[in-house]
N, C-alpha and C positions, 0 to 999 in steps of 0.2 A: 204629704208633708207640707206644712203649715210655709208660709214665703219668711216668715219669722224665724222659724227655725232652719231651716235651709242657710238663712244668713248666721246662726249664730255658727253653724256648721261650719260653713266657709270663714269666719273668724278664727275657729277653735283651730284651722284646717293652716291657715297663715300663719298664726301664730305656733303653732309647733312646729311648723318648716322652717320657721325663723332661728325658733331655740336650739333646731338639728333633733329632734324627734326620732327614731332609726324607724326603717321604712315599714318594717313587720307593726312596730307598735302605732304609727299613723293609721296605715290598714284595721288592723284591732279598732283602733278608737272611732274609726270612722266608723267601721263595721256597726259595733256596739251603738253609737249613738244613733245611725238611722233603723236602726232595730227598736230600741228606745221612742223614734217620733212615731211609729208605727210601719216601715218598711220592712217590710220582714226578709230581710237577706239570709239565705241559708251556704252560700258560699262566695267565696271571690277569691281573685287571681290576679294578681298584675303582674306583668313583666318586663322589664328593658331590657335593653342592648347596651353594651358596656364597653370600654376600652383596659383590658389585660392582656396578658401576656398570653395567657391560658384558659379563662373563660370568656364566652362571647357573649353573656348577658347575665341577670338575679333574676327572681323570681318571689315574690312573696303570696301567702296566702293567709285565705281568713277562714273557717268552717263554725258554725254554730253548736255541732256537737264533738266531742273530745275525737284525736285522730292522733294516731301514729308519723302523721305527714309532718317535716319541719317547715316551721311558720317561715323560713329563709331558705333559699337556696340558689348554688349557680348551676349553669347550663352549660356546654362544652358546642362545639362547633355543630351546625346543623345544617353544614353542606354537601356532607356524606354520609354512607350506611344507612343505619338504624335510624339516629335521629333526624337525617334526611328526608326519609319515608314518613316518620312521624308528626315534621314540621308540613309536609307537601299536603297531607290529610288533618290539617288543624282549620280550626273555623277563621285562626286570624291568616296563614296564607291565602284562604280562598278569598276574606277581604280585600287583601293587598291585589291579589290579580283580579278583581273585579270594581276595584277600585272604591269599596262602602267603607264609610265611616263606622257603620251602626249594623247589629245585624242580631233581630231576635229570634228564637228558636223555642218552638211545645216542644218537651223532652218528651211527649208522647210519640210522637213524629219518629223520634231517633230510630227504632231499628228501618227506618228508609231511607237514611242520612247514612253517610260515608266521609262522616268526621270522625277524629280518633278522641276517644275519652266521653265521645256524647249519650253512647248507650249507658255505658260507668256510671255516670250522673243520674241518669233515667231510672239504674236499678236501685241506687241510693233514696232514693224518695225526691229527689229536685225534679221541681213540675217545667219551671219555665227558666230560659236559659238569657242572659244579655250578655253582646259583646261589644266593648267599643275597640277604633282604633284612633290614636290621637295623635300627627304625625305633627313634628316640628319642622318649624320655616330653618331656610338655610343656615340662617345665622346664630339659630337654636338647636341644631343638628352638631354634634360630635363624634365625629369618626363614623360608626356602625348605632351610634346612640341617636338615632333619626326618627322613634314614635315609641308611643307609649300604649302598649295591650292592658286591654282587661275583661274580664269575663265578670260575669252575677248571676245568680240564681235565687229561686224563692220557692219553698216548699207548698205554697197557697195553691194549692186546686184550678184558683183561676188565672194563676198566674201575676208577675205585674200588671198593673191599669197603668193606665194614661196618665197617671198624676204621678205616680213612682215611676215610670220612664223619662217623665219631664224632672222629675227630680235627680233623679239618677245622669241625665243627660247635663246639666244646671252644676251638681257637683262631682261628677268623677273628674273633670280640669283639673278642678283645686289640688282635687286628689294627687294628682299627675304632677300637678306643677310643684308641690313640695316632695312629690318621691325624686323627681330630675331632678332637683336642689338638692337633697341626699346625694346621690349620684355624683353629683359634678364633685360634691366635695371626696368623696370615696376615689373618684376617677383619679383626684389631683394628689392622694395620698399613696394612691398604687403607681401611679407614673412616676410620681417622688421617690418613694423607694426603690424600686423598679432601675430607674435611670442613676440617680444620685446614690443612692445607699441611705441606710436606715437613719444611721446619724445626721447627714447629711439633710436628706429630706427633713426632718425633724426640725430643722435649724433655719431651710429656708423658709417653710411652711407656717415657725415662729417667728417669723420676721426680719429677721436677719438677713436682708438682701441689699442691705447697699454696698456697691462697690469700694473696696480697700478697706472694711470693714473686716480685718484677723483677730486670734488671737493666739497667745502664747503655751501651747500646753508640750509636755511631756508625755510621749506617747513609744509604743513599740509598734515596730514598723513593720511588717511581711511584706515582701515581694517575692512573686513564684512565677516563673515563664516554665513552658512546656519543653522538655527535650528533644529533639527531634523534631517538631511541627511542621517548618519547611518541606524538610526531605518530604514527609507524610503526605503532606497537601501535594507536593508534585507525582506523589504515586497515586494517588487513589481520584476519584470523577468528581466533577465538579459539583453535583448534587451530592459528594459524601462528605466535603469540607465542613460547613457549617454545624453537621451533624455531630461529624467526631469536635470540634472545637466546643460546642454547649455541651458533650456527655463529658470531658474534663473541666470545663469551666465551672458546671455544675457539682462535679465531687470536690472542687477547691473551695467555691462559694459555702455550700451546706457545710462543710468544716469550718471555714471561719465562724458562719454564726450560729452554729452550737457549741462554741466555745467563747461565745459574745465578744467576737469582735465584728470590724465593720468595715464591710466593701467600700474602699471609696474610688476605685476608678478600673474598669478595664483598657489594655492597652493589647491591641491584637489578641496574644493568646495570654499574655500578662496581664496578674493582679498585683494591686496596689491596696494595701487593707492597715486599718492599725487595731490597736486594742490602748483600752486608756484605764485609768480609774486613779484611786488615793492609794490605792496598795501596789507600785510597779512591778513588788517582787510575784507580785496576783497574775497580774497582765503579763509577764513574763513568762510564767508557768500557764497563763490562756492559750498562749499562741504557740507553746510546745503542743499541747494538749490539742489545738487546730492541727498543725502537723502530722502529729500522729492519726486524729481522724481522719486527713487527709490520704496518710498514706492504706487506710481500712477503706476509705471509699474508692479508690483508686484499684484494689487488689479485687474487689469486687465487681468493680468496672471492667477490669480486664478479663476478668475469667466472661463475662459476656459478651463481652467483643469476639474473643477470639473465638468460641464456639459459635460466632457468626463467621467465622473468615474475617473479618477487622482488623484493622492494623492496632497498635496497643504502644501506650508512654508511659510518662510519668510526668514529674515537674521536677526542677530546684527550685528551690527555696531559702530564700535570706532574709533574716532575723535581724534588728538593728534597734537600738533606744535612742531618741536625742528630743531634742525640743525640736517642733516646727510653730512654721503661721498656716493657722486653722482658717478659713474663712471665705470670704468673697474675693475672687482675682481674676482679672481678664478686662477685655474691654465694658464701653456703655450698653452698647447691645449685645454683649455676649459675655457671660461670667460663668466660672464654674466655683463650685464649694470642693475646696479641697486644702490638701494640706501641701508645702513648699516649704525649701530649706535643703540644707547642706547635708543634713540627714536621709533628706527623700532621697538626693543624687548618690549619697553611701549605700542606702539598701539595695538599689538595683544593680552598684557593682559589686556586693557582695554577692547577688543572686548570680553574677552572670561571671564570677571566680568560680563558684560553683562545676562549672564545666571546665575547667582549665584542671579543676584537682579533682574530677571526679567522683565530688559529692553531693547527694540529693539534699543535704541540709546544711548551710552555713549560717552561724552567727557571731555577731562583731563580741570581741572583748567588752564592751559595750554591755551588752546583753548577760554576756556569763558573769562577771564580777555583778552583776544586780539580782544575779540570782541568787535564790537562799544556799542553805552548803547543802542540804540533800538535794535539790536540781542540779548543784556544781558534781555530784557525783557521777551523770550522766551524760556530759559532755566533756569531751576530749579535744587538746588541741590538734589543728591540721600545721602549723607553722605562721610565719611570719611574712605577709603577701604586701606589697604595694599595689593599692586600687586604682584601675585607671581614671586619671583625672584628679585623682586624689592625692593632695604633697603628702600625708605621713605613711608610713607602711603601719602597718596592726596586724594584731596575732586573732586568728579566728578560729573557732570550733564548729564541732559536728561531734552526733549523736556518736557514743562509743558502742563499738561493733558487737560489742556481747549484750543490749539489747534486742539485736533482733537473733543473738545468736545463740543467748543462754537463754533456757525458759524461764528460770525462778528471779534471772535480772529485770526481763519484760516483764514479769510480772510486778514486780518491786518498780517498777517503771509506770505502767501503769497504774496503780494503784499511788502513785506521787501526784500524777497527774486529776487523778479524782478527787484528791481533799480540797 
């Protein structure tokens, strides 16, 4: 490849890392165009290391001829079992402990190698194999995000020459340096949602970070603490706490937002979530609708706990509508996006009357008059409570008991809930 082209490469390679190019289609295009100057790539491979929750890096690839393989994918931990064994027998661990940057391989060779996937290659038609490893300096390094793999192949008989190695050596960097730039932004969208909540992240990510920076919206309110947690956490070992807390955290979360509302804080074993839109009487009927998914993830939860021997809860949960401030609050170096007001300090002692009248769902007066008249048909009052902290008393509701007691109610219940 021509030094001409090579540089238009490295332009065409910049400028798409610039515009956010997603990292399959950089690969593609690279692919394609040194195929184009006469390098004849028949496969490639890159892969990082990442910062999730749940996956420990992506993966992308490229192939010359059509494949069932997706052009994307993640990886899951590879510090035990199966992928263990698979990562310890890969061409890029034996670089890293032997410390090569570069490392070419005749796929003729392969069945006397005792790398995983190189025979794979060899019977595929790929003659000659390239690997680089491209590690970043400290200050380039994120988390577990500390180098950049990649693999190449070429179907030519004689393999790459010396001029497509020096080519290939010249621009896989670039390559690299705009997949990491993918990356970081992917990193800072999954840590924002992840940490903040969907909304939340959205809001600081558009910009909206300067401090005292709120704003005024109408929202319904959820807050759900677990029953029992305490007591739990002192009976069961200390490697089962965290456990049992994410297998409930997790069936509250996944009900909020398949009923599109939005996590905005955990607090111990309590959520703090709201739902918004133009239609409250909508968002009103969302977060019944979360509830009751709630209470379907929950029953399912427990039937596998306890055929573990596990201990098993539930939640309450309170329902509430008012206006908060949405926004940036806290100090210069330290802000959170969330929501405050008079309303946030109401939801959480309706959630926590909850236990005093022995019901898994309360909502404020608040809530039930904003409902339409078929959701008023569905909740029943509990009485008339003074909130602590709170000067007025209010009358509050919970689901009526032939819900879950009559079939053709539940079902009529259900079915309010899906329009």
């Amino acid at each position: 490849m021509q030094l001409t082209s090579r540089l238009a490469l490295m332009n065409w390679l910049t400028g798409q890392g610039l515009t956010g190019l997603p990292e399959n289609e950089l690969l593609r295009g690279f692919c394609e165009r040194c195929r184009a100057e006469g390098l004849e790539l028949s496969r490639a491979l890159v892969v990082i290391d990442t910062l999730h929750p749940i996956y420990e890096g992506r993966g992308f690839r490229w192939s010359d001829r059509a494949s069932n393989e997706s052009d994307a994918f993640e990886y899951g931990s590879t510090a035990e079992g199966d992928a263990a064994k698979s990562w310890r027998r890969s061409v890029f661990f034996h670089m890293l402990e032997h410390g090569h940057d570069e490392m070419v391989i005749d796929l003729a060779d392969a069945p006397s190698l005792d790398f995983s996937q190189i025979g794979e290659l060899a019977e595929k038609g790929h003659k000659h194999y390239l690997a680089f490893v491209h590690r970043f300096g400290e200050n380039g390094a994120l988390g577990l995000m500390d180098c950049l793999y990649s693999c190449w192949t070429t179907r030519r008989d004689e393999g790459f020459d010396e001029a497509q190695l020096e080519a290939l050596r010249d621009l896989v960097p670039v390559l690299g340096l705009a997949i990491k730039s993918a990356q970081q932004v992917d990193i800072a969208r999954t840590l924002g949602r992840v940490y903040l909540g969907r909304g939340a992240s959205e809001q600081v990510l558009g910009g909206r970070i300067s401090r005292g920076v709120t704003e005024r919206i109408n929202a319904v309110l959820w807050y759900s603490d677990l029953r029992g947690s305490t007591g739990i956490s002192e009976s069961i070992g200390p490697d089962e706490i965290i456990p049992f807390l994410n297998d409930y955290a997790q069936a509250v979360i996944d009900a909020i937002h398949d009923a599109g509302g939005d996590v905005l804080k955990l607090i111990g074993d309590g959520v703090l979530a709201m739902f918004t839109g133009e239609d409250m009487a909508h968002a009103r009927r969302a977060a019944l609708r979360a509830e009751h998914l709630f209470r379907q993830n929950v029953a399912s939860l427990n039937a596998r706990r306890a055929a573990d021997g596990r201990p098993t809860t539930s939640a309450y949960i309170g329902l509430h509508v008012g206006e908060v401030f949405y926004g940036n609050i806290g100090s210069e170096d330290r802000l959170d996006f969330t929501v405050v007001g008079p309303t946030v300090n109401e939801v959480s002692r309706i959630a926590s009357m909850s236990r005093s009248v022995d019901r898994e769902l309360l909502a404020s007066a608040e809530f039930y008059k904003g409902l339409d008249a078929a959701g008023r048909r569905y909740l029943v009052s509990t009485g008339r409570y003074a909130l602590r902290g709170i000067g007025r008393a209010q009358d509050l509701y919970t689901l009526d008991p032939e819900v879950d007691a009559n079939e053709p109610v539940t079902g009529s219940y259900e079915r309010y809930l899906a329009n």
